[in-house]
Structure formats: C-alpha cells, structure tokens
VOROFI-15248 format. One record per atom (N, C-alpha, C): residue number from 1; residue in one letter; atom name; x, y, z. Coordinates in Angstrom, 3 decimals, decimal comma. Layout:
BEGIN
NUM/a/CA/X/Y/Z;
...
//
This chain:
BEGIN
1/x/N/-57,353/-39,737/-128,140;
1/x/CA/-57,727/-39,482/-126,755;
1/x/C/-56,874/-40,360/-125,845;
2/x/N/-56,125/-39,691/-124,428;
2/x/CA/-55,421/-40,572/-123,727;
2/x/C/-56,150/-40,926/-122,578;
3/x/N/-56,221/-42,547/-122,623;
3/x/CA/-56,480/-43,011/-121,136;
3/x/C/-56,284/-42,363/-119,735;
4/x/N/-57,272/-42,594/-119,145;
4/x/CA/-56,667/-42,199/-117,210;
4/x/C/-56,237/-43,203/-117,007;
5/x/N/-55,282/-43,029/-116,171;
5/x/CA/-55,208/-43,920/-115,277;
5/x/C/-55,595/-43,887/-113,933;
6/x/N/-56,501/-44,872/-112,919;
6/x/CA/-57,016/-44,879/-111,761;
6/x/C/-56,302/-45,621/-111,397;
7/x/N/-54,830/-44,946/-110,131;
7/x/CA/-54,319/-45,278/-109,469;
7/x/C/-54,910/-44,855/-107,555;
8/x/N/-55,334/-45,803/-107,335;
8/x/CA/-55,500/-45,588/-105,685;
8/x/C/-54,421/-46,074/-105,011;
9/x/N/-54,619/-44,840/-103,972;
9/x/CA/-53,720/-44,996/-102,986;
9/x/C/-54,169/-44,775/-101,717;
10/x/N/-53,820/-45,902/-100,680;
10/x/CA/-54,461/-46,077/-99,094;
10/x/C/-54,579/-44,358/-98,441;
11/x/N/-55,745/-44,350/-98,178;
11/x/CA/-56,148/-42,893/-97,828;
11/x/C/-55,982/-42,964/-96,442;
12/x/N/-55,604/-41,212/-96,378;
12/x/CA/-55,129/-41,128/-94,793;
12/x/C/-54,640/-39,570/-94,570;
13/x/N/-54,448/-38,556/-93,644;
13/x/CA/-54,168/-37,321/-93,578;
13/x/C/-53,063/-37,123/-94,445;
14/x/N/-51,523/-37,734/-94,975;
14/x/CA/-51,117/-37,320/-95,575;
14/x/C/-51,361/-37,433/-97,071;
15/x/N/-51,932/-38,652/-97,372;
15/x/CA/-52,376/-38,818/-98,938;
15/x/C/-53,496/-37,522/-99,584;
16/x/N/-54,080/-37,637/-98,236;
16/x/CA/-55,083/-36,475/-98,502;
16/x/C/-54,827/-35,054/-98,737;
17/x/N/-53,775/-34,739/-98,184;
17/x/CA/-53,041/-33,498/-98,189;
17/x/C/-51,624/-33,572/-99,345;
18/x/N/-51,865/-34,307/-99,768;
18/x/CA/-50,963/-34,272/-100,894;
18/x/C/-51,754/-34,097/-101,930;
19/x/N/-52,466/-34,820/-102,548;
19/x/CA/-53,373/-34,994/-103,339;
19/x/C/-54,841/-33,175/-103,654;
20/x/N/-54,749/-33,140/-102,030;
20/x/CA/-55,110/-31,411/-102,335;
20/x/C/-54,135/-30,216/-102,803;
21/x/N/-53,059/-30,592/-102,100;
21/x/CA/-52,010/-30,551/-102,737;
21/x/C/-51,814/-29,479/-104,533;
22/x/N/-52,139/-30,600/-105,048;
22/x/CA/-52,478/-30,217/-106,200;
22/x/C/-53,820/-29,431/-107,132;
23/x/N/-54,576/-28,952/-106,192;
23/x/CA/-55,755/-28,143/-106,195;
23/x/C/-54,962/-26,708/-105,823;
24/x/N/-54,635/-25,784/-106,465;
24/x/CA/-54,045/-24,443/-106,289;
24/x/C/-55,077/-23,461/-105,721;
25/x/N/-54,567/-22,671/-104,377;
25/x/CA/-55,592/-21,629/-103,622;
25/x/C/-54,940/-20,448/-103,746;
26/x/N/-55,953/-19,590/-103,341;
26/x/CA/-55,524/-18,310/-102,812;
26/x/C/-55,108/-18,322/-101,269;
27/x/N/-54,098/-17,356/-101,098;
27/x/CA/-53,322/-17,599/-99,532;
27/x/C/-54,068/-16,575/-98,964;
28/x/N/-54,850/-16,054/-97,589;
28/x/CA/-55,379/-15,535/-97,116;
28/x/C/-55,068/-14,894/-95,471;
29/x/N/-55,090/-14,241/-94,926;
29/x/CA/-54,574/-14,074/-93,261;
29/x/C/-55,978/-13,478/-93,683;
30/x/N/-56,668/-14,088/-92,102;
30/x/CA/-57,623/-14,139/-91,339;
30/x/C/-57,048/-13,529/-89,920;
31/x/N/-57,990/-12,165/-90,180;
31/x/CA/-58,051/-11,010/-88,831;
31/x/C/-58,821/-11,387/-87,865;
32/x/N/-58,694/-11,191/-86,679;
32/x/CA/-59,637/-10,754/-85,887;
32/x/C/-59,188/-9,659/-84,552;
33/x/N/-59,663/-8,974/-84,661;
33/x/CA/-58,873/-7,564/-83,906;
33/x/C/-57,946/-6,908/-84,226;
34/x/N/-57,810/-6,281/-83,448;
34/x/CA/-56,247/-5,589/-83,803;
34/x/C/-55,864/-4,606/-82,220;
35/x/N/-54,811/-4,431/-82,898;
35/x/CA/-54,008/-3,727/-81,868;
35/x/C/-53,351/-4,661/-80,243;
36/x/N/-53,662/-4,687/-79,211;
36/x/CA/-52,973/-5,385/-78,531;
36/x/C/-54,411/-6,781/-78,279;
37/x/N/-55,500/-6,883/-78,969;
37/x/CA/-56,441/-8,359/-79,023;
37/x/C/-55,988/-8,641/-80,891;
38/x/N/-55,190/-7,910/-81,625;
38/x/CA/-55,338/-8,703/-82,666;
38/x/C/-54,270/-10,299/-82,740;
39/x/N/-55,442/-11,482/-83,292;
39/x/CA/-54,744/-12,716/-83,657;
39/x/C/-55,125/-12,768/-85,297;
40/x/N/-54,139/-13,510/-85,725;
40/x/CA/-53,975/-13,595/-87,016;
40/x/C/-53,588/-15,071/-87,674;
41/x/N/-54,126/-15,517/-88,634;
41/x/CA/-53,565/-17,052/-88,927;
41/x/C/-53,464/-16,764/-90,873;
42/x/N/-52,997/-17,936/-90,901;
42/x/CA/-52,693/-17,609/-92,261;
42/x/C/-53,735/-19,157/-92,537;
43/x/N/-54,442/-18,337/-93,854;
43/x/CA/-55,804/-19,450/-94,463;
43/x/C/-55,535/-20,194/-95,789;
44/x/N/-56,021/-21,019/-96,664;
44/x/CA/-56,160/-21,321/-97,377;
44/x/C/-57,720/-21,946/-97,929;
45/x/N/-58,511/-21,951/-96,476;
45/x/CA/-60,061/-22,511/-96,896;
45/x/C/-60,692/-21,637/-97,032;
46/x/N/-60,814/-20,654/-98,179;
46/x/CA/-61,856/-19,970/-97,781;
46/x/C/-62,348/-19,675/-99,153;
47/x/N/-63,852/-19,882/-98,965;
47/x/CA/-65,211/-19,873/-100,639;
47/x/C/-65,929/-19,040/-100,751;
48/x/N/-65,911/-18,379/-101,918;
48/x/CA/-67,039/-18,068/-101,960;
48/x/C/-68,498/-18,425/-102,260;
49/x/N/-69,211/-17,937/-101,610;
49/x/CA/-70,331/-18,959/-101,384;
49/x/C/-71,977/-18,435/-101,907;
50/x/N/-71,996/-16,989/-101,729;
50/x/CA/-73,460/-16,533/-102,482;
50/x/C/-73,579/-15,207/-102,649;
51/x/N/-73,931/-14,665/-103,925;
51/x/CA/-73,851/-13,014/-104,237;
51/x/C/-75,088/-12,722/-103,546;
52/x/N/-76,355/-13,378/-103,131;
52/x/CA/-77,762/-12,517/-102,757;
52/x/C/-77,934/-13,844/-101,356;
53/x/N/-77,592/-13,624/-99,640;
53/x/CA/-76,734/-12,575/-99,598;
53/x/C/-75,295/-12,483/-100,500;
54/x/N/-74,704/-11,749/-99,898;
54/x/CA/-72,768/-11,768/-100,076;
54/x/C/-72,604/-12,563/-99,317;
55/x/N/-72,104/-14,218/-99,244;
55/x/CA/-71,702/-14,900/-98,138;
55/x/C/-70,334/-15,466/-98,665;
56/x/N/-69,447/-15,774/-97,751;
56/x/CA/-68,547/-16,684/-98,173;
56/x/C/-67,981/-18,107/-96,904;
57/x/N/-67,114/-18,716/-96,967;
57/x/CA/-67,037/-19,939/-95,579;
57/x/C/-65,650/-20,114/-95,724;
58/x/N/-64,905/-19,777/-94,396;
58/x/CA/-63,477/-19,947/-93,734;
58/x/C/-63,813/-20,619/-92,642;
59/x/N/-62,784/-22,073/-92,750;
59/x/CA/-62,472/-23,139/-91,623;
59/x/C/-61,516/-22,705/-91,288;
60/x/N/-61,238/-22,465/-89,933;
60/x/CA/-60,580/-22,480/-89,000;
60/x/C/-59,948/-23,959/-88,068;
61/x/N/-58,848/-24,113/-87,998;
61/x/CA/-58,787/-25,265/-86,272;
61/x/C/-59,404/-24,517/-85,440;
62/x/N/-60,344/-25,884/-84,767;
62/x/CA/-61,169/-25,981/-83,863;
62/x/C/-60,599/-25,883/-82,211;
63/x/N/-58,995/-26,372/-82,252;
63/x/CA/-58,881/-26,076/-80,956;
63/x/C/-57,650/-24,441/-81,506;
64/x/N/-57,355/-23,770/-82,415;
64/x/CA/-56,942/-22,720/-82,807;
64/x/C/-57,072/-21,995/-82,236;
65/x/N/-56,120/-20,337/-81,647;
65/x/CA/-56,405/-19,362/-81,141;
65/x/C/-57,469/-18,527/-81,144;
66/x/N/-57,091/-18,470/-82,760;
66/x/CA/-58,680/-17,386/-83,308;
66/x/C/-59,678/-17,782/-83,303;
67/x/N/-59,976/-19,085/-83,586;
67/x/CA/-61,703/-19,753/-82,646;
67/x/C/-61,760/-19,164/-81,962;
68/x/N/-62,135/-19,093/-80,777;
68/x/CA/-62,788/-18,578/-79,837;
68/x/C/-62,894/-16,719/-79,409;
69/x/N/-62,055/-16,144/-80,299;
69/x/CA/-62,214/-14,938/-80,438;
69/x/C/-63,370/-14,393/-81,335;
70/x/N/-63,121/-15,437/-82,653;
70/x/CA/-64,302/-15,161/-83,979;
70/x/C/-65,568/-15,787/-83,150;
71/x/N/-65,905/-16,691/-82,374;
71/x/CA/-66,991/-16,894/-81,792;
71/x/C/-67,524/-15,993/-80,825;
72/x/N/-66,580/-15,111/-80,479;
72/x/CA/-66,657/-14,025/-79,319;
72/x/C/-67,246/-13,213/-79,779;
73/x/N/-66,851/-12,664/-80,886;
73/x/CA/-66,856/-11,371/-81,377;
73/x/C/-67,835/-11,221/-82,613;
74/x/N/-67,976/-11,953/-83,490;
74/x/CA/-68,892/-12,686/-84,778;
74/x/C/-68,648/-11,667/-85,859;
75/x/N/-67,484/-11,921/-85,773;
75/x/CA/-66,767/-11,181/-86,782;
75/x/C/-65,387/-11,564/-87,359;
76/x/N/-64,821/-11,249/-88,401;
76/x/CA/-63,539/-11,455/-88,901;
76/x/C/-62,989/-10,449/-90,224;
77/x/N/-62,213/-10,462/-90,739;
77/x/CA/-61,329/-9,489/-91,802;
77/x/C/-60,944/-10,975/-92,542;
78/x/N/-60,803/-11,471/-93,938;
78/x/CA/-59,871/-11,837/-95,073;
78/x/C/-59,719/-11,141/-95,885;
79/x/N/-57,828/-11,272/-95,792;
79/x/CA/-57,135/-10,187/-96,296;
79/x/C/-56,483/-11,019/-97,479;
80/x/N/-56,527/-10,772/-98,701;
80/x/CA/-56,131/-11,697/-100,172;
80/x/C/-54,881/-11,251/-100,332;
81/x/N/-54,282/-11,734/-99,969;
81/x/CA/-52,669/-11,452/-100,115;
81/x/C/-51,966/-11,218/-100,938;
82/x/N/-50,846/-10,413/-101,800;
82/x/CA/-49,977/-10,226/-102,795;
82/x/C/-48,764/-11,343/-102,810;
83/x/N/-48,859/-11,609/-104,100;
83/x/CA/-47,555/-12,077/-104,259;
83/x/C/-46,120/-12,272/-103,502;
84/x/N/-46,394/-10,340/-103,505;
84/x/CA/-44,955/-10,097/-102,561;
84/x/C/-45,413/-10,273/-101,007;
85/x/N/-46,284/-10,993/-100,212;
85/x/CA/-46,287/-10,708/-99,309;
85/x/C/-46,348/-12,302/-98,926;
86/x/N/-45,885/-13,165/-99,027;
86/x/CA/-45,161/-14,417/-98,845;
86/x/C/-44,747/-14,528/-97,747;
87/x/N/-43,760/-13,465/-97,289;
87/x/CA/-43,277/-13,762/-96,064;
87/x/C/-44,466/-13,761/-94,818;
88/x/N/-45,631/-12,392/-94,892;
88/x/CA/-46,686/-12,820/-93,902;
88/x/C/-47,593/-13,889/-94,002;
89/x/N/-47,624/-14,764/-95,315;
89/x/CA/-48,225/-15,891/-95,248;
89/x/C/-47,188/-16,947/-93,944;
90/x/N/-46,356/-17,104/-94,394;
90/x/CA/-45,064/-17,885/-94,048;
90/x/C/-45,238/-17,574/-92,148;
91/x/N/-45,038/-16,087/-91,830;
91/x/CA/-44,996/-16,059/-90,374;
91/x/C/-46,128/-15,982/-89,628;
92/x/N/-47,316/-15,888/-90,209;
92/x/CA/-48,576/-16,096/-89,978;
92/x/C/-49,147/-17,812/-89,837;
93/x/N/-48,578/-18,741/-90,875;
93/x/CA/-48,523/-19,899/-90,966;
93/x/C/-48,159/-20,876/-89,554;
94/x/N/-47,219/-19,774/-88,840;
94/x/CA/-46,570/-21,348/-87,634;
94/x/C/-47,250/-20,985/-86,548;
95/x/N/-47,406/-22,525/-85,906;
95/x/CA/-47,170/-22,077/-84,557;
95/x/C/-47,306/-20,816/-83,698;
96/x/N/-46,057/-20,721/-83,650;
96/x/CA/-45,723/-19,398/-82,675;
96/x/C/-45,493/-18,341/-83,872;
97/x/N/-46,673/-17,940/-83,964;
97/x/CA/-46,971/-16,453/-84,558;
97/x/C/-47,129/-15,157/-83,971;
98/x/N/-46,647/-13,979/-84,696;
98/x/CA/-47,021/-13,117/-84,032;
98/x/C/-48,506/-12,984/-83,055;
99/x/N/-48,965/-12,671/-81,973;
99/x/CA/-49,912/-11,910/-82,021;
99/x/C/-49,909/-10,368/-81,187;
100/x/N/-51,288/-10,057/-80,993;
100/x/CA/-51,195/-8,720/-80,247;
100/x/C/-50,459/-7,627/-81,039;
101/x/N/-50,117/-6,837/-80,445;
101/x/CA/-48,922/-5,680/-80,993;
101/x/C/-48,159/-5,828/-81,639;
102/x/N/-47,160/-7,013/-82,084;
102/x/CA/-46,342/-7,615/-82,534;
102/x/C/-47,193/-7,761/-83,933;
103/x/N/-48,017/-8,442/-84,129;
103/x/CA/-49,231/-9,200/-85,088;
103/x/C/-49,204/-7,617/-85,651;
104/x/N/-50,160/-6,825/-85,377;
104/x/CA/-50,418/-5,517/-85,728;
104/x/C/-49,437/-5,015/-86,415;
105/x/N/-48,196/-4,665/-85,801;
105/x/CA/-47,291/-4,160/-86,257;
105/x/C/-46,264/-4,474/-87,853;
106/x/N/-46,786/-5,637/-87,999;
106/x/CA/-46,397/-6,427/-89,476;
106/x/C/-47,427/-6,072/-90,608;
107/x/N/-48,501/-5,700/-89,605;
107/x/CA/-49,912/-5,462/-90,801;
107/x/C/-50,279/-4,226/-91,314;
108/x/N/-50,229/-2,896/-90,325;
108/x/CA/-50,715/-2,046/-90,944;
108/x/C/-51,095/-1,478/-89,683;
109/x/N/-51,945/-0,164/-90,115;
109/x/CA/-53,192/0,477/-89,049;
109/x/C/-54,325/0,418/-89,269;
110/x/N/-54,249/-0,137/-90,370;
110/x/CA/-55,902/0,093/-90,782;
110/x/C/-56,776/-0,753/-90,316;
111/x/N/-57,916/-0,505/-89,987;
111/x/CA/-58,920/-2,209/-89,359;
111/x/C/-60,520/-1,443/-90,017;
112/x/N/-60,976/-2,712/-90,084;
112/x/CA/-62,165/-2,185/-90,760;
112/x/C/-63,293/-1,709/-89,804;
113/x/N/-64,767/-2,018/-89,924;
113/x/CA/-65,908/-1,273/-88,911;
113/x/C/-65,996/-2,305/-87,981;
114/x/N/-65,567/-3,641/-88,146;
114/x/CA/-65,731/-4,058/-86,906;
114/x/C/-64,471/-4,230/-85,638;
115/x/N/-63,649/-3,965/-86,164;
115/x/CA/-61,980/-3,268/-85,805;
115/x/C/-61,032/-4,491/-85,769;
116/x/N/-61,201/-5,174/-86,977;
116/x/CA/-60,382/-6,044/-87,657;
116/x/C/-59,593/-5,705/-88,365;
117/x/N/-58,150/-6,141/-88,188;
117/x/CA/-56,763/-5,261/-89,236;
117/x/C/-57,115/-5,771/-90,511;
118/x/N/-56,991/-4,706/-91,165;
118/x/CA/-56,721/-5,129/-92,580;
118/x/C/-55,348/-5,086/-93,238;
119/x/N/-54,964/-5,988/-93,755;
119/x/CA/-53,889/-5,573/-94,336;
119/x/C/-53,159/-4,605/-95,068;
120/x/N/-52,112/-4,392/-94,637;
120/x/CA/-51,741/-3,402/-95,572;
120/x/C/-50,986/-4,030/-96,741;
121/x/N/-51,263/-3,189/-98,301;
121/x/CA/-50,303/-4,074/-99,211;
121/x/C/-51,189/-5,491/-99,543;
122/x/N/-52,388/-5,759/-99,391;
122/x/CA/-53,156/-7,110/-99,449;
122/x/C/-53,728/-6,543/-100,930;
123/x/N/-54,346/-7,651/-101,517;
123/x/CA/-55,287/-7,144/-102,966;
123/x/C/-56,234/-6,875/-102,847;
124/x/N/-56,951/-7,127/-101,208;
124/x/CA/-58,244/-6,504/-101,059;
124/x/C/-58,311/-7,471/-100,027;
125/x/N/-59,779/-6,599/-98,788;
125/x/CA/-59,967/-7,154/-98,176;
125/x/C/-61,581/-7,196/-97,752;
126/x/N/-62,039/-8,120/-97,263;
126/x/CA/-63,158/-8,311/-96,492;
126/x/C/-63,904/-8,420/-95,297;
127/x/N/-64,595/-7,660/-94,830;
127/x/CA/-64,839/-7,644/-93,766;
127/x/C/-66,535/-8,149/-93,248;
128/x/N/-66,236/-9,429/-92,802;
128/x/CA/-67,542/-10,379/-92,244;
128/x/C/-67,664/-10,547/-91,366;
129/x/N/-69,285/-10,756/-90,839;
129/x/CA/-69,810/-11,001/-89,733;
129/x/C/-70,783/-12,368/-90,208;
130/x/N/-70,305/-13,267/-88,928;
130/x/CA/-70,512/-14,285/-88,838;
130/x/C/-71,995/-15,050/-88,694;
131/x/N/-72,749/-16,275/-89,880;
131/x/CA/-73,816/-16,367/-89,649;
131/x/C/-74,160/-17,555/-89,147;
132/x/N/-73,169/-18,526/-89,005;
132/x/CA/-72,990/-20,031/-88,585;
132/x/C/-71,935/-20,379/-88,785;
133/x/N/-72,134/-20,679/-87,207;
133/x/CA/-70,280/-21,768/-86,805;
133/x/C/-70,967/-23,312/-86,781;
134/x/N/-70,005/-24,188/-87,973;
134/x/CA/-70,457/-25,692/-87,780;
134/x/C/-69,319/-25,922/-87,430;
135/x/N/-69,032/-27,093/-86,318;
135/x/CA/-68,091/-28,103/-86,162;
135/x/C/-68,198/-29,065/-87,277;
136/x/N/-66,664/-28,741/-87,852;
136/x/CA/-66,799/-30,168/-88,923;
136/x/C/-65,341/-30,829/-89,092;
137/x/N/-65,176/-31,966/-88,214;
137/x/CA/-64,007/-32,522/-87,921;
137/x/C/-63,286/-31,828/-87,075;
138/x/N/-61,606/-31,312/-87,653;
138/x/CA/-60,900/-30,358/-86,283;
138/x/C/-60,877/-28,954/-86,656;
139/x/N/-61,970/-28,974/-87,367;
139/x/CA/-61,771/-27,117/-88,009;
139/x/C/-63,136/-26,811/-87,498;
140/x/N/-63,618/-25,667/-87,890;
140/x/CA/-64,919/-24,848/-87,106;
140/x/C/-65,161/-23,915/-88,707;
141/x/N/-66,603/-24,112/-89,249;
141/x/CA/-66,742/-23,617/-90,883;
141/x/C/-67,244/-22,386/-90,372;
142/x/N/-67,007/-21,229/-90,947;
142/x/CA/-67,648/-20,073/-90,627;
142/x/C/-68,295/-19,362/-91,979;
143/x/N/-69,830/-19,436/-91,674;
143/x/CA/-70,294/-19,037/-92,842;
143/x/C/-70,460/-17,502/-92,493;
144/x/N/-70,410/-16,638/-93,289;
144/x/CA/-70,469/-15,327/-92,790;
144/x/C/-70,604/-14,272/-94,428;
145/x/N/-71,493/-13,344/-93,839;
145/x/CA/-71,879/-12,292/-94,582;
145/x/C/-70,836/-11,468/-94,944;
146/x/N/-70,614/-11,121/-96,140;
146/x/CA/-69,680/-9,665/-96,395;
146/x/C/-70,616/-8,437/-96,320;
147/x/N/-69,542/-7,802/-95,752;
147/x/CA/-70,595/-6,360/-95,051;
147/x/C/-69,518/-5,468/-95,584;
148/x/N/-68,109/-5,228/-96,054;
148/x/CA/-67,864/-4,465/-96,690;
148/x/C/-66,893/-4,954/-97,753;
149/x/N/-65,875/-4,329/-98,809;
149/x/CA/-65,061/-4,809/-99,528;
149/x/C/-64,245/-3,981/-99,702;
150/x/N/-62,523/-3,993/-98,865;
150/x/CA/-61,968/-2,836/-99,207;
150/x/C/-60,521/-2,702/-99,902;
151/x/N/-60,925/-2,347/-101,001;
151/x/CA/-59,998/-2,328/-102,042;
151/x/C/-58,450/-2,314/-101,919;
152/x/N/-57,609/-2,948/-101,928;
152/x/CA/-56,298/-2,978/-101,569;
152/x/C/-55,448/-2,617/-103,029;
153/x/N/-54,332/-2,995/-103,387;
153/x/CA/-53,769/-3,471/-104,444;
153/x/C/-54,165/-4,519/-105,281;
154/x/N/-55,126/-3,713/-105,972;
154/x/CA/-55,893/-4,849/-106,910;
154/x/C/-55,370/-5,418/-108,146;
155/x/N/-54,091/-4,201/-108,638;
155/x/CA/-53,452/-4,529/-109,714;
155/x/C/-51,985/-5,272/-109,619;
156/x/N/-52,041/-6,021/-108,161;
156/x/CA/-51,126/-6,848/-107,984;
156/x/C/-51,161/-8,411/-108,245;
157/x/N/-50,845/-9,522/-108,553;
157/x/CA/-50,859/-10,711/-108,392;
157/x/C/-51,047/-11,381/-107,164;
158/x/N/-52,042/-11,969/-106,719;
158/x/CA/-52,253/-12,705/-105,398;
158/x/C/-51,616/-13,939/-105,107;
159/x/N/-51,386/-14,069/-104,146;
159/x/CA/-49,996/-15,161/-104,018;
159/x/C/-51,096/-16,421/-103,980;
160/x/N/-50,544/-17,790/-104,323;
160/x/CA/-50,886/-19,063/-104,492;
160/x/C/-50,087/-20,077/-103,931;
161/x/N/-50,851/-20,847/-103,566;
161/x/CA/-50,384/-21,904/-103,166;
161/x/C/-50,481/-23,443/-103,640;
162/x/N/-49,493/-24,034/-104,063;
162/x/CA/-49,808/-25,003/-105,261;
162/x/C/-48,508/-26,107/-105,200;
163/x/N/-48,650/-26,930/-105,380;
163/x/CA/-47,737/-28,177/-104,797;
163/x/C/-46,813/-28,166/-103,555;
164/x/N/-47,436/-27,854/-102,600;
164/x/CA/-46,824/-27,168/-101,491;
164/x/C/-45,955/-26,218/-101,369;
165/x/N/-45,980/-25,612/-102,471;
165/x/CA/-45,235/-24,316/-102,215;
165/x/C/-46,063/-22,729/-102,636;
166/x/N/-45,598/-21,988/-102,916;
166/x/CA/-45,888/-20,543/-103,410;
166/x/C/-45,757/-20,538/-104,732;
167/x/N/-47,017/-19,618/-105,689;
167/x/CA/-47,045/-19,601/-106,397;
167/x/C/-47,643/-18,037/-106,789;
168/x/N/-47,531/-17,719/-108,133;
168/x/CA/-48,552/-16,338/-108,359;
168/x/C/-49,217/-16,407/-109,362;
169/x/N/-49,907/-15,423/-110,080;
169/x/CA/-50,924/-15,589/-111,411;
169/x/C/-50,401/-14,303/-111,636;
170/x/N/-50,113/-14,656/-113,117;
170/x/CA/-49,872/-13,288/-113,652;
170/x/C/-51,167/-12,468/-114,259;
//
C-alpha cells in the first residue's frame, strides 16, 4: 500500500481553481431565450440533484448577464454538449459572447416550451423551471425542476473538461 502524501498549499482563488481543476465536468451552455432575448453562457456547475422531484442546481455569476433574465423569467435550457462542439463551449465561455440573434444563430431553431434554445447537435437537453435562487458568494445557485428531457445526440461523446483543458469519454 502507498502512502499519501498531505501537501498543503496557502489557499486562495487560484489554488482553489487549480486543485478543482482536477475534478473532471461535463461542459454545458445554459439558455435562456432565444431569438433576439436569447443569452447564453457556457457552464460547468451543474448537479444533479433529485429523481422524486426531477431537480438539478446551476450557479451562475451573480453580477452575470443571464442572472437577471433566469430570475425574470424562472426558467432556463442545459444543453450537454458534444465533443465536437468545443468551439461553442470556447465562444460561449468569454466575455464578449455572442448574444441575441447572433447567440441564436450558432445554436439552432429549436427552443423548448418555455422558449429556451436548445441546442442543436448537443447530447441532450433540459428544460427547467426554477425553484430557488440562493446567493452564495459571486454566483446565484439555481435549484430547479426538470419539466422536460430532449433527446439530442445521445450516441455522441460529451465534451469534458479536465486539467484546464477539453476532454471527451469514449
């Protein structure tokens, strides 16, 4: 049997984010609207959380665009992304991201019942309505019901994210 070793190191936003770092996710774009109100961000927090109800919880930044739309509206789309679709993680990811028409136009036509884009080309998507917004630090937790599940490319590999870069599962 081999020893651990317990090495600490002075904690702080980047230690912390390194160190998660190494915890591998699923990459996600988080809808809300579409067409010339759709905003879009690219996720990595998001759990599932209970089969009876269907719940799951996506943090958002708190001072973020799509806050205050998902609080508007009490609703959202996560769209589980493919492998090959890296690049909308990537331009979804900055800053100055698409939104509106522009946003739309990278995604698809499709939006679900609460008229959230769904992706096109995603491994599936979800469409929730929101049951509690907590402030927790600079993100905003959104616990929320799944109300539908719509089947994308399921027999694709979902893209990952794993020592700061991209990854897939075969």
């Amino acid at each position: 049997m081999t020893a651990q070793v317990d090495v600490r190191i002075p904690l702080d936003g980047k230690a912390f984010r390194r160190a998660m770092g190494l915890f591998p996710t699923g990459v996600t774009l988080i809808t809300r609207g579409s067409g010339a109100a759709a905003e879009v961000i690219t996720a990595n927090s998001v759990v599932s959380v209970s089969l009876d109800p269907i719940m799951v919880l996506v943090g958002v930044r708190a001072d973020g665009r799509i806050r205050p739309r998902i609080d508007a509206a009490g609703s959202f789309a996560i769209n589980v992304l493919s492998a090959e679709q890296q690049d909308l993680s990537a331009t979804f990811g900055r800053r100055e991201r698409p939104r509106g028409h522009d946003a739309a136009l990278l995604l698809g036509d499709a939006v679900d019942g609460a008229g959230n884009v769904l992706v096109d080309g995603a491994v599936f998507g979800l469409e929730c309505q929101v049951d509690i917004a907590h402030r927790a630090g600079d993100h905003v937790l959104f616990l929320a019901r799944v109300v539908a599940v719509h089947m994308g490319e399921a027999d694709k590999s979902p893209l990952v994210f794993h020592r700061g870069g991209y990854a897939s599962v075969a």
